[in-house]
C-alpha positions as CSV (number, residue, x, y, z in Angstrom):
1,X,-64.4,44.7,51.8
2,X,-67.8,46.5,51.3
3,X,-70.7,44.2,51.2
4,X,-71.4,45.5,47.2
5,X,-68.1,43.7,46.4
6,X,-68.9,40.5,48.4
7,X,-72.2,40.1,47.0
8,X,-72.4,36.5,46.1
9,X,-74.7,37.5,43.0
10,X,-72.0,36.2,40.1
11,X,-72.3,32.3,42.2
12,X,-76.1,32.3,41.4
13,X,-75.8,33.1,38.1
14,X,-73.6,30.4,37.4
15,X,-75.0,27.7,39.3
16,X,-77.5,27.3,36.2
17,X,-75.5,26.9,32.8
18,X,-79.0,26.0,31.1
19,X,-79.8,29.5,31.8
20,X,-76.7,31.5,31.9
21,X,-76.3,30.3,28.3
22,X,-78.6,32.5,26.9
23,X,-76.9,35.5,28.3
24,X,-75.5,37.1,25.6
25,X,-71.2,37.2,25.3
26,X,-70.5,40.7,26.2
27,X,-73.5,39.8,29.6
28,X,-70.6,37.4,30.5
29,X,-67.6,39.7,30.5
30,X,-69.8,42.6,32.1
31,X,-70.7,39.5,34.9
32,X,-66.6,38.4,35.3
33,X,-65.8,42.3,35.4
34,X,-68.1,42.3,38.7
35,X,-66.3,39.4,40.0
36,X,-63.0,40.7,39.6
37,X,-64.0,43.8,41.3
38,X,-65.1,42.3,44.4
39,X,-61.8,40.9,44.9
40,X,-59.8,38.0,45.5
41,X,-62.0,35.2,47.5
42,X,-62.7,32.1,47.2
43,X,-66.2,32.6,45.9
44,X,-65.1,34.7,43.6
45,X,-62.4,32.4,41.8
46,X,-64.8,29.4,41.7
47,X,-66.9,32.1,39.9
48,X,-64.6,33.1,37.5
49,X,-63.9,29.9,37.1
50,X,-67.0,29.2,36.1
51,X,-68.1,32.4,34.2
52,X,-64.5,31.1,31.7
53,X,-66.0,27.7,31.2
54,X,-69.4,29.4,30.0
55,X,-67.8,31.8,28.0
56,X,-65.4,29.4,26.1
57,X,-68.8,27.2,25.6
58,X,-70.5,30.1,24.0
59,X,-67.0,30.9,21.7
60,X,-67.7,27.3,20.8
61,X,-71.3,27.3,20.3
62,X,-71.0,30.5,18.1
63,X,-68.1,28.8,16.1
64,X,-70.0,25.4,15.7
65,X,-72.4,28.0,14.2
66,X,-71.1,29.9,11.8
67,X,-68.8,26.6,10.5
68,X,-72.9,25.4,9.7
69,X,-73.9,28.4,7.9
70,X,-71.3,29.0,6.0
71,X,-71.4,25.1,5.1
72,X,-74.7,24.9,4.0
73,X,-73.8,28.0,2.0
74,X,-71.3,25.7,0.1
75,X,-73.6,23.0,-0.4
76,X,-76.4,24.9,-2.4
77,X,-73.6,25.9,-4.4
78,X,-71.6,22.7,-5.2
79,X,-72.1,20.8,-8.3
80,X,-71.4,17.2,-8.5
81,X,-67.3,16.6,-10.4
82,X,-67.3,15.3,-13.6
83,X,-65.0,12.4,-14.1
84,X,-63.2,12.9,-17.5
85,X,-59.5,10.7,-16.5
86,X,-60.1,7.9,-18.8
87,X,-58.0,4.7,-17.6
88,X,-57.2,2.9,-21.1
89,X,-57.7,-0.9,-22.0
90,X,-54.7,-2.7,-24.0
91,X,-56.5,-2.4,-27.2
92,X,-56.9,1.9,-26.4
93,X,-60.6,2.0,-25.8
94,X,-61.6,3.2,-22.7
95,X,-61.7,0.9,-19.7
96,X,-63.5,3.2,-17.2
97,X,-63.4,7.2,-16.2
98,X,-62.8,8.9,-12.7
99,X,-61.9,12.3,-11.2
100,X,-58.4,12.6,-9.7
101,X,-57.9,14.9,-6.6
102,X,-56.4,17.5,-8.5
103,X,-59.0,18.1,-10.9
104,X,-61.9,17.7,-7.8
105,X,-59.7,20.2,-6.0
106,X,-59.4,22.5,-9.2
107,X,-63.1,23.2,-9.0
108,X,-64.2,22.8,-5.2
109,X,-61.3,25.4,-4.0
110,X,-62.8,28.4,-5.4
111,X,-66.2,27.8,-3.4
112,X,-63.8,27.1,-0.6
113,X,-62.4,30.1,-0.6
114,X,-65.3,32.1,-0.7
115,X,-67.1,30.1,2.3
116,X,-63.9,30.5,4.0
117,X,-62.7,27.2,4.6
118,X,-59.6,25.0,4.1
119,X,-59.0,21.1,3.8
120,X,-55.8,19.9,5.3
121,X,-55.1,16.1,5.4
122,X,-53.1,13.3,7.6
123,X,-52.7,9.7,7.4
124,X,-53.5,6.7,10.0
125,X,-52.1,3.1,9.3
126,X,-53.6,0.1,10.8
127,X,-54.1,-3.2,10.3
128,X,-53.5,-3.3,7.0
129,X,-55.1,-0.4,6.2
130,X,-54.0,3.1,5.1
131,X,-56.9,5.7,6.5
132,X,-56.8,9.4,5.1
133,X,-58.0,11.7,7.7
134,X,-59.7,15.2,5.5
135,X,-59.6,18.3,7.9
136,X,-62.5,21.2,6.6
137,X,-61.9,24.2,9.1
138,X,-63.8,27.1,8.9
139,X,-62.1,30.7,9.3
140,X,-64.2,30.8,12.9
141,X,-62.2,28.2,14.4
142,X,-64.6,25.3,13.5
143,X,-63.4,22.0,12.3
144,X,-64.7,18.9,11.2
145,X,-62.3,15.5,10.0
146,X,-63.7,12.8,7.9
147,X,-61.7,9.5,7.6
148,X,-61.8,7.1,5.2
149,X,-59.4,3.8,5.0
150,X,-58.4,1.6,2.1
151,X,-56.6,-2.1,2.1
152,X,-52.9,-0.7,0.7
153,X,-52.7,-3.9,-1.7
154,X,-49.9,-4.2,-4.0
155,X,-51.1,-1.5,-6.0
156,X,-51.3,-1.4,-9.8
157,X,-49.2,-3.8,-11.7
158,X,-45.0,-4.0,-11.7
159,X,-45.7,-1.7,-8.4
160,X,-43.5,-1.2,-5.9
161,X,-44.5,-1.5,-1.9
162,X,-43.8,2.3,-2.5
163,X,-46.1,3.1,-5.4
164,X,-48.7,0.5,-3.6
165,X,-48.9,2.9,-0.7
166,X,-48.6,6.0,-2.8
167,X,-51.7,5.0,-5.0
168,X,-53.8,3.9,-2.0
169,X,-53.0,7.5,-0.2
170,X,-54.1,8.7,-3.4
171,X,-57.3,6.7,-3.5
172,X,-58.2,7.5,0.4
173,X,-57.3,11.3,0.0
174,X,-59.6,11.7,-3.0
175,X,-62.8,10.0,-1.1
176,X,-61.9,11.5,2.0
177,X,-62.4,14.9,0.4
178,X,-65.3,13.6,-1.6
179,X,-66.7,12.7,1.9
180,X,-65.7,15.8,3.4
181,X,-67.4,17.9,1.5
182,X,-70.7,15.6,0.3
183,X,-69.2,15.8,-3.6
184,X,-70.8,13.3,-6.4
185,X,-69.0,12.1,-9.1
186,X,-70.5,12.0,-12.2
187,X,-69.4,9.1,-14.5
188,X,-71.0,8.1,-17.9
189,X,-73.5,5.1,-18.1
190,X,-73.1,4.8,-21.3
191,X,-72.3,1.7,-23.3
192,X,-69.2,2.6,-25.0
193,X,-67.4,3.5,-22.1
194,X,-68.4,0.5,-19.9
195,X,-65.2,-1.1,-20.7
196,X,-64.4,-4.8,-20.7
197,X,-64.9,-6.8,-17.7
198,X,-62.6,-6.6,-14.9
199,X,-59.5,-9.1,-14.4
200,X,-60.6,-12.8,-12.8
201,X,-57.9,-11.7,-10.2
202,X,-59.8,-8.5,-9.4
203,X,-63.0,-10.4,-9.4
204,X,-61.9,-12.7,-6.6
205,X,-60.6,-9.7,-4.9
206,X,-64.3,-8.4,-4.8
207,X,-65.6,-11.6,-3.9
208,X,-63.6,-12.1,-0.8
209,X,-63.7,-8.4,0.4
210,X,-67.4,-8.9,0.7
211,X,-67.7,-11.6,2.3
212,X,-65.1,-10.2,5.2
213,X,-67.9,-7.8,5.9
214,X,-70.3,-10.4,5.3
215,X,-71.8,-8.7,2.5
216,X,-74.7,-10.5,0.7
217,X,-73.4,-11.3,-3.0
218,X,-76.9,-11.1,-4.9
219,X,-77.3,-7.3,-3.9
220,X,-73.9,-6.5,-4.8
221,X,-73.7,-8.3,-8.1
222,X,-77.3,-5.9,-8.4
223,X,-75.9,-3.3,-7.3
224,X,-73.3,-4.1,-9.9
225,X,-75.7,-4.7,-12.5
226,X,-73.4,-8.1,-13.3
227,X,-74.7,-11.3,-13.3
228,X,-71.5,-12.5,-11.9
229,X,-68.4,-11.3,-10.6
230,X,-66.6,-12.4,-13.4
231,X,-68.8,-9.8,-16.0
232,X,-68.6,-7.1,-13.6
233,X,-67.7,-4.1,-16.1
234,X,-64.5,-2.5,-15.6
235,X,-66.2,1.1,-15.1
236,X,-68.1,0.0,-11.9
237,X,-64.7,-1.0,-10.6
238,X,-64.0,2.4,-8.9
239,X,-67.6,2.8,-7.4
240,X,-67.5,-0.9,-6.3
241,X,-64.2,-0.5,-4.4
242,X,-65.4,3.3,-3.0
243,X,-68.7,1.3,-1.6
244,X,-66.6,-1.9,-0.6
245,X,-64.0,0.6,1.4
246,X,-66.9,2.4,3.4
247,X,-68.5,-1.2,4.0
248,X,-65.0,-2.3,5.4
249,X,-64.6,0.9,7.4
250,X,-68.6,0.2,9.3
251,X,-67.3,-3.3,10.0
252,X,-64.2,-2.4,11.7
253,X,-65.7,0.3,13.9
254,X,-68.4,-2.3,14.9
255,X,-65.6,-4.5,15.8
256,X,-63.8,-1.9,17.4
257,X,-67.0,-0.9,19.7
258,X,-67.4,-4.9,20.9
């Protein structure tokens, strides 16, 4: 073998990631074509090996990239959602408003297209706890998952264990998107479409789900804008739940990282 072939040049370059990583991609494969041509040694394999392990960095690098751009691309175009689902009292007038995944989808799918991602979803259960997990990967290769977990509950009224889970899936899918992709939802303030206060049953519910997080109940009943829980209005009850969920979610990871 000819000493141009066993020049160890392709080990010093590598020894130094820091600055290898500036070289530019097609610098790499121009570097691991020399190496192959010098042959089978040992050098040369730990090089290669090496020169792969930069190059897959840099793919990854370039990836993380692009996914950034093209995601701060979609936020300067995305509008907050309106919430227009109106959730009826007994007596017909309206008890509060939100946005159901379909409609949030219906308007957040044409700016994903054109930024070039996609959502995909997949659920976690654990104690006591259904957690949605929202996939947003980018056509480079990029991907980032946001999870968000609710207490599965016996669900609305006359549910079944089934329908209990099925409308806490819903719930989580619908904030994990939300979360995902940094979406507001717009709900009315207005007087007429406060609603009547929620149920005493709810209102304990809320009680005791803040004080498992320890949750201080004077800034929550502000945050409420309810002088107790008992008057909390029936429209908060979705943003008072979403907040509640991510307080739950904080406490638990805490937990988990003792």
């Amino acid at each position: 073998m000819s000493s141009e072939h066993s020049d160890p040049l392709p080990l010093t370059v590598v020894k130094s990631e820091s600055r290898a990583v500036e070289r530019s991609a097609p610098a790499i494969a121009d570097m691991m074509k020399d190496v192959i041509r010098g042959g089978v040694t040992k050098e040369n394999v730990e090089a290669m090996t090496q020169l792969v392990k930069l190059y897959e960095h840099m793919q990854d690098r370039d990836r993380e990239a692009e996914f950034a751009q093209a995601f701060n691309a979609l936020q300067c175009e995305m509008k907050g959602v309106k919430a227009m689902r109106a959730v009826p009292n007994n007596d017909g007038t309206t008890r509060y408003k939100f946005a159901p995944y379909e409609e949030i989808m219906a308007q957040v799918k044409p700016l994903l297209e054109k930024h070039h991602f996609t959502v995909s979803f997949s659920t976690e259960f654990g104690e006591g706890r259904l957690f949605k997990l929202c996939t947003l990967q980018h056509s480079s290769g990029h991907s980032k998952t946001t999870r968000f977990g609710v207490l599965i509950g016996s669900g609305p009224p006359k549910a079944t264990p089934t329908q209990a889970d099925g409308a806490a899936s819903t719930y989580a899918k619908r904030f994990a998107l939300c979360d995902a992709l940094n979406i507001i939802i717009e709900t009315d303030h207005d007087a007429n479409v406060e609603g009547s206060a929620i149920s005493p049953e709810k209102a304990k519910e809320l009680r005791e789900r803040l004080k498992n997080v320890h949750g201080t109940e004077d800034a929550f009943l502000a945050f409420a804008k309810a002088a107790s829980f008992e008057e909390i209005a029936s429209a908060k009850l979705e943003m008072l739940e979403d907040f509640l969920a991510k307080k739950e979610r904080i406490y638990m990871q805490k937990l988990g990282a003792k």
